[in-house]
N, C-alpha and C positions, 0 to 999 in steps of 0.2 A: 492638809486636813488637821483640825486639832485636834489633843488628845482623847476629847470627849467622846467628839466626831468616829475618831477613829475607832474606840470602843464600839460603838452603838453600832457601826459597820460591822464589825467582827461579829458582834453578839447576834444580831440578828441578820445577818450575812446578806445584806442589800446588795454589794458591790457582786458577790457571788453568783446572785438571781437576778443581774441584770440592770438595777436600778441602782439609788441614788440616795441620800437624807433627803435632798431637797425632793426628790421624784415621792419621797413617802409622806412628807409632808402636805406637799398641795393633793393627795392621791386621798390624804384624811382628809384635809379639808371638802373636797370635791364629792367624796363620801358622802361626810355628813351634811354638806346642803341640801345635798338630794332627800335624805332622810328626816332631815331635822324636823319634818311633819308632824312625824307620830308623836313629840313630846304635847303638841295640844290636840291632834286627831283621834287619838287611844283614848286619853281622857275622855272628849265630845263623847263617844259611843259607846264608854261604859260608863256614861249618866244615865243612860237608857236603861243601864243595868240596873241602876240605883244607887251608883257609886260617887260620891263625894266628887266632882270636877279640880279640885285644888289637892288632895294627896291622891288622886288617881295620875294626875297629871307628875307628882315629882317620882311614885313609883316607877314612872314610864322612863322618865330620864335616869333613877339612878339603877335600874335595872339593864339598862343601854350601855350606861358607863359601868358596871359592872362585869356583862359580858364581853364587849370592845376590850377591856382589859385583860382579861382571865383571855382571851383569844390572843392578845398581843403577846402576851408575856408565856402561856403555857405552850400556845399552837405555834407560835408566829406566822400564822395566816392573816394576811388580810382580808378578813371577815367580817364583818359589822354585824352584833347581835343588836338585836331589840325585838320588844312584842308584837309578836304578827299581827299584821291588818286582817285577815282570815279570821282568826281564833277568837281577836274582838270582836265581831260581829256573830260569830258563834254563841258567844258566849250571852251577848246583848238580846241578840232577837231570836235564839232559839232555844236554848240553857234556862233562863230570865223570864225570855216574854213568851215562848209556847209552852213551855213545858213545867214554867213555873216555881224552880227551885227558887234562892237566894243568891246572890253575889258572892254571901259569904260560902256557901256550898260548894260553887264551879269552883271559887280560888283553893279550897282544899282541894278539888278531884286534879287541879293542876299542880297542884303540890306532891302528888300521889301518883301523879304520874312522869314526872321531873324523877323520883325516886323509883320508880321501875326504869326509865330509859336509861337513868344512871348504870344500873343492874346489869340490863342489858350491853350495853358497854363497855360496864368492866370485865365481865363474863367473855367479850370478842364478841358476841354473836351477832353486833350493830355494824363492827367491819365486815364479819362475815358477809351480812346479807349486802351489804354495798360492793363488795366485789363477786356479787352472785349475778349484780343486773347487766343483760348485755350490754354487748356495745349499742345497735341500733337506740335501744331505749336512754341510753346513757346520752344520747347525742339529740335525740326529740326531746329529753328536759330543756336542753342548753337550748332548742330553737323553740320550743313551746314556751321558756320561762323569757326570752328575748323577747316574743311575739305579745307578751302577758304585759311585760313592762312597757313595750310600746302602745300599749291599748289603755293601760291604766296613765301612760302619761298625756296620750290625746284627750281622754276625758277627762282630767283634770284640768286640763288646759283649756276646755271649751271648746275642742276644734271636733270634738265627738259628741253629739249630746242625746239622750233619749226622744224620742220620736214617737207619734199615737200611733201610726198605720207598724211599721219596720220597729226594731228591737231601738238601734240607733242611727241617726242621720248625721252631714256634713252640720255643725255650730257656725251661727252667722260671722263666716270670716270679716263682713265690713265693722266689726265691734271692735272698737280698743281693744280692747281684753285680748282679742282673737288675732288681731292685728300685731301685737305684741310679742305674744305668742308664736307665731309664723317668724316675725323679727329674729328671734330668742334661738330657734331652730334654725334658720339661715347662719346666723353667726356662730353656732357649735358646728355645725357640717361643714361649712368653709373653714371654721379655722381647725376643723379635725382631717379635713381632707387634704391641708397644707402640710401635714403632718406637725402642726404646733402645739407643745407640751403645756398641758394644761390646759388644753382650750376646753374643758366643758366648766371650770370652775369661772375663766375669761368671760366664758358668755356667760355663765349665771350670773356676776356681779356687775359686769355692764349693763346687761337686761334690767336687774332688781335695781339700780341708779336710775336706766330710764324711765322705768315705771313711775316711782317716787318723782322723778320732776315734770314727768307728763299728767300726773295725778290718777294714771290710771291704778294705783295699789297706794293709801296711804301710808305717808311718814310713820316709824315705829313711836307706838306711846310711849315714849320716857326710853331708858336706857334701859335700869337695872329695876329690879323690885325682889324683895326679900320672900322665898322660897315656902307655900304654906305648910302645915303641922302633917308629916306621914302618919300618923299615928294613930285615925280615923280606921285604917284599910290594912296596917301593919297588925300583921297574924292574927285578922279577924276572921274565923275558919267559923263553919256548922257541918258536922259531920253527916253524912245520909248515906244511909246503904241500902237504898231499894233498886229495883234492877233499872231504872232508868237512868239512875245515875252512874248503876255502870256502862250504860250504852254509851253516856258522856264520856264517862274515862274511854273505855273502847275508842270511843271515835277522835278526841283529842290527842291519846298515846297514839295511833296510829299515823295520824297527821303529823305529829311532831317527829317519827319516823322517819314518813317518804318525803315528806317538803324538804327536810335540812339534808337529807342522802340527795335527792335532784338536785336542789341548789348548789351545794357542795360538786357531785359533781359537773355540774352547768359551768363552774368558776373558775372549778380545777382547770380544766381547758383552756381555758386565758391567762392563765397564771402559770402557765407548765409542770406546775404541781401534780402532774400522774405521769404512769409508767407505759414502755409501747404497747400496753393490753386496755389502757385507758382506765385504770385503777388508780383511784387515789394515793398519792405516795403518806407516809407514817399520818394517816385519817384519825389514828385513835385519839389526839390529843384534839382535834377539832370538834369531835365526838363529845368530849370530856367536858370542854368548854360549853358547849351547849345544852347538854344536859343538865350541870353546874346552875348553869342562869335560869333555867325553867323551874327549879327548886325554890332559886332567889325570888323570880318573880313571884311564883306563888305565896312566898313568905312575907316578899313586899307590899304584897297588892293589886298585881294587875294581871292579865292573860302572859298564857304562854311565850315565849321568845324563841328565835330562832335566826341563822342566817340569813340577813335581807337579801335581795335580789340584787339591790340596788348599791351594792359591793361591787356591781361590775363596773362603776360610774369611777369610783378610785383605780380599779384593775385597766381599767382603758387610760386613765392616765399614768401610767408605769408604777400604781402602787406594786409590789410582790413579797413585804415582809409585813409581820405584823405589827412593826412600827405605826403602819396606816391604821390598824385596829387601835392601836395607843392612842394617839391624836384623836381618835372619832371618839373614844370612852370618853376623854378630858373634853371637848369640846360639849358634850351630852354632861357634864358633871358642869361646866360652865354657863351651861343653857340654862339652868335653873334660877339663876343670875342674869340671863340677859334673854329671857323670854318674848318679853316684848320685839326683840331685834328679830329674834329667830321670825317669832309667826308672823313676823312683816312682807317675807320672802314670799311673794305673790306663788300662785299657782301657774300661773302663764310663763315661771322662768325654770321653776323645776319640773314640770310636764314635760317641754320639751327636748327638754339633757334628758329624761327618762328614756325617750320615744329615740333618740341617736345611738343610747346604750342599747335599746333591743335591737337595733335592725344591725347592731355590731355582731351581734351574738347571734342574728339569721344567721350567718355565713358557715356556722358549722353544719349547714343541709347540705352541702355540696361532700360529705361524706357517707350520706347515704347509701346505700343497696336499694335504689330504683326497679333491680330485676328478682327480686325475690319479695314475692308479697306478702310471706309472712315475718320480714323484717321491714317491710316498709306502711304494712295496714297496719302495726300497732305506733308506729312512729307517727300515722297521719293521726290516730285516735288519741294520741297524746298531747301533741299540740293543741290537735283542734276542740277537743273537750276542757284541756288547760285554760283557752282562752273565752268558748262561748260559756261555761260556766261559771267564771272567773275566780276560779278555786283552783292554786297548784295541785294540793292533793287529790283533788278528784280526777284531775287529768294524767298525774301517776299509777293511780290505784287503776285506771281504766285501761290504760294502755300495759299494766303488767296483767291482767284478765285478756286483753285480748290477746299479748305474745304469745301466751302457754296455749291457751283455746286454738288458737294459728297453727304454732306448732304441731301440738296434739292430731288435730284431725287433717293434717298434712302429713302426716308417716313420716313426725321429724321429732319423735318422743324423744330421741337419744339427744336430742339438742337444749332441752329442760335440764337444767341442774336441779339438784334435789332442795337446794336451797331458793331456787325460783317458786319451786311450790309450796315453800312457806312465806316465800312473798305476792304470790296467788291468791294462798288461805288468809291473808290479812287484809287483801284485799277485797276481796268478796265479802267478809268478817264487816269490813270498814261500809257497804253498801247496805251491810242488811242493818245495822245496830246505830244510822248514820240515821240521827231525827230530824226528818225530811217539815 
């Protein structure tokens, strides 16, 4: 090993947790495939908002590479920050389109509330309430957020599609498209069940070759193209203070709460990052980083950020330092540059790396308590409300209303911590002030 090598071992202690350089490198790469959506998806959906499509779109990337880094370098978690798919459409079709602020209004209430989470954090009271959630709850994220990814990767991929009678049906497997797709998911499960390193990145780039010479996904337009003006969306704020826009804040600080507390611990588990109580081990700095980039983005221009889901796509390929957060920052700081290549990556090959990483993360339901229903009806209402409303936090905030309620009227009150009922109270908070 060279001496470089050797440093970057030590510094962020790969060799220690298991892995590798090379194990952290393809674990970024593999990352960011999966992701690299949101640098033109984010965009698309805060057009809606009113938001310029070309400095909405480099906000999205450099606020990516900005948390991917502050995660690498502060936390060394393998983490992947970028703007939630959630909060954009929050922000688009409810913020925007019912309720009728400005764009430039929700980006300050998310600047203001980047700046409270912060608070909250540095204060402890963000670790506190994350080693307040039980166990059962802490393990229905990890199979509700698994369950969520595989749902969002079938329909992305076509093999789910909306239906007029039922919610959603089987998509015409005999389509290219679909066809492809099934291909894409055959070659990550064979070569993940051969136990072969790296095989969800294998199949993504084999898949996104075949696409391109079968013509079912066109050639990328050109290579490179130079980065539009941020400047349009860079700290264009309007300030409002009437109570609807606190119900905004309310409902965005609350979200950016319990989605990065699940996810985080959804991750921790695959990553061996917690202790035998299932508590995340020194959490404050992953905290830090996140809060950190919800600031940024507000200041840059686009919705809230937060730990992707889709961190567990590098975490299944032996990412474990956050060297893998490094590579996905740079790769998102290089995207800006090679855009065109990025959005070329058909949908039908990262759906189904999605849809292998959730049914990875099922497996933590075999830790369940089966025999006590008030630890296993808040775990089914967790999952199950995670996925048919396809909203993490709403599947969080439901499933901590139903623990305590369970408990409660179970003669099992001494089983509530005291800090569970300030994660009851924000929960309940988050359903009444949530603009429906």
């Amino acid at each position: 090993m060279n001496p470089i090598a050797e440093h970057l071992d030590r510094r962020f202690k790969a060799s220690e947790r298991g892995s590798s350089l090379r194990q952290e490198l393809v674990g970024g790469a593999v990352t960011f495939m999966t992701m690299a959506y949101i640098v033109v998806v984010n965009p698309t959906i805060l057009q809606d908002a009113g938001m310029p499509f070309g400095p909405a779109m480099v906000a999205t990337a450099l606020t990516a590479m900005f948390g991917c880094l502050l995660m690498g370098v502060l936390a060394n978690r393998p983490y992947a920050i970028a703007p939630y798919m959630g909060q954009n459409a929050f922000v688009a079709y409810t913020v925007t389109g019912t309720m009728g602020y400005s764009w430039q209004t929700a980006l300050f209430t998310i600047f203001i509330s980047g700046i409270l989470l912060l608070a909250l954090t540095l204060s402890g009271g963000r670790k506190a309430l994350g080693d307040a959630v039980p166990m059962t709850l802490k393990i229905s994220f990890s199979i509700g957020i698994g369950l969520f990814i595989a749902f969002v990767g079938a329909t992305s991929a076509g093999l789910i599609v909306p239906a007029e009678v039922a919610p959603v049906q089987i998509g015409d497997l005999t389509a290219p498209e679909s066809m492809l797709a099934i291909l894409c998911l055959l070659t990550i499960s064979v070569l993940t069940v051969r136990g072969f390193k790296g095989s969800i990145l294998v199949g993504m780039l084999a898949c996104t070759g075949a696409a391109f010479v079968l013509g079912i996904a066109p050639y990328p337009d050109g290579l490179v193209s130079a980065p539009p003006s941020l400047s349009p969306v860079l700290l264009q704020w309007e300030v409002s203070l009437t109570f609807g826009i606190l119900s905004v804040l309310m409902t965005v600080f609350i979200l950016d709460v319990v989605d990065t507390m699940g996810t985080l611990v959804a991750l921790g588990e695959d990553t061996g990052l917690v202790d035998e109580d299932g508590r995340l081990v020194d959490v404050q700095r992953p905290f830090m980083a996140d809060s950190l980039t919800i600031i940024f983005a507000g200041a840059a221009g686009t919705t809230s950020s937060g730990v992707f889901v889709e961190s567990a796509s590098g975490i299944k390929s032996g990412s474990r330092t956050g060297l893998t957060s490094i590579v996905v920052g740079l790769l998102f700081g290089v995207s800006l540059l090679f855009t065109p290549v990025i959005t070329a990556i058909p949908p039908q090959v990262t759906g189904p790396a999605l849809m292998v990483i959730g049914m990875m993360m099922f497996s933590a339901a075999r830790r369940l308590d089966f025999q006590d229903p008030t630890d296993f009806f808040p775990a089914v209402v967790t999952v199950s409300t995670m996925v048919f409303t396809y909203n993490i936090g709403i599947g969080i905030c439901s499933g901590f209303i139903v623990y305590v309620l369970g408990k409660l009227f179970s003669g099992k009150r001494s089983e509530i911590g005291p800090l569970m009922w300030i994660l009851f109270a924000m929960s309940v908070l988050f359903f009444v002030f949530y603009p429906y």
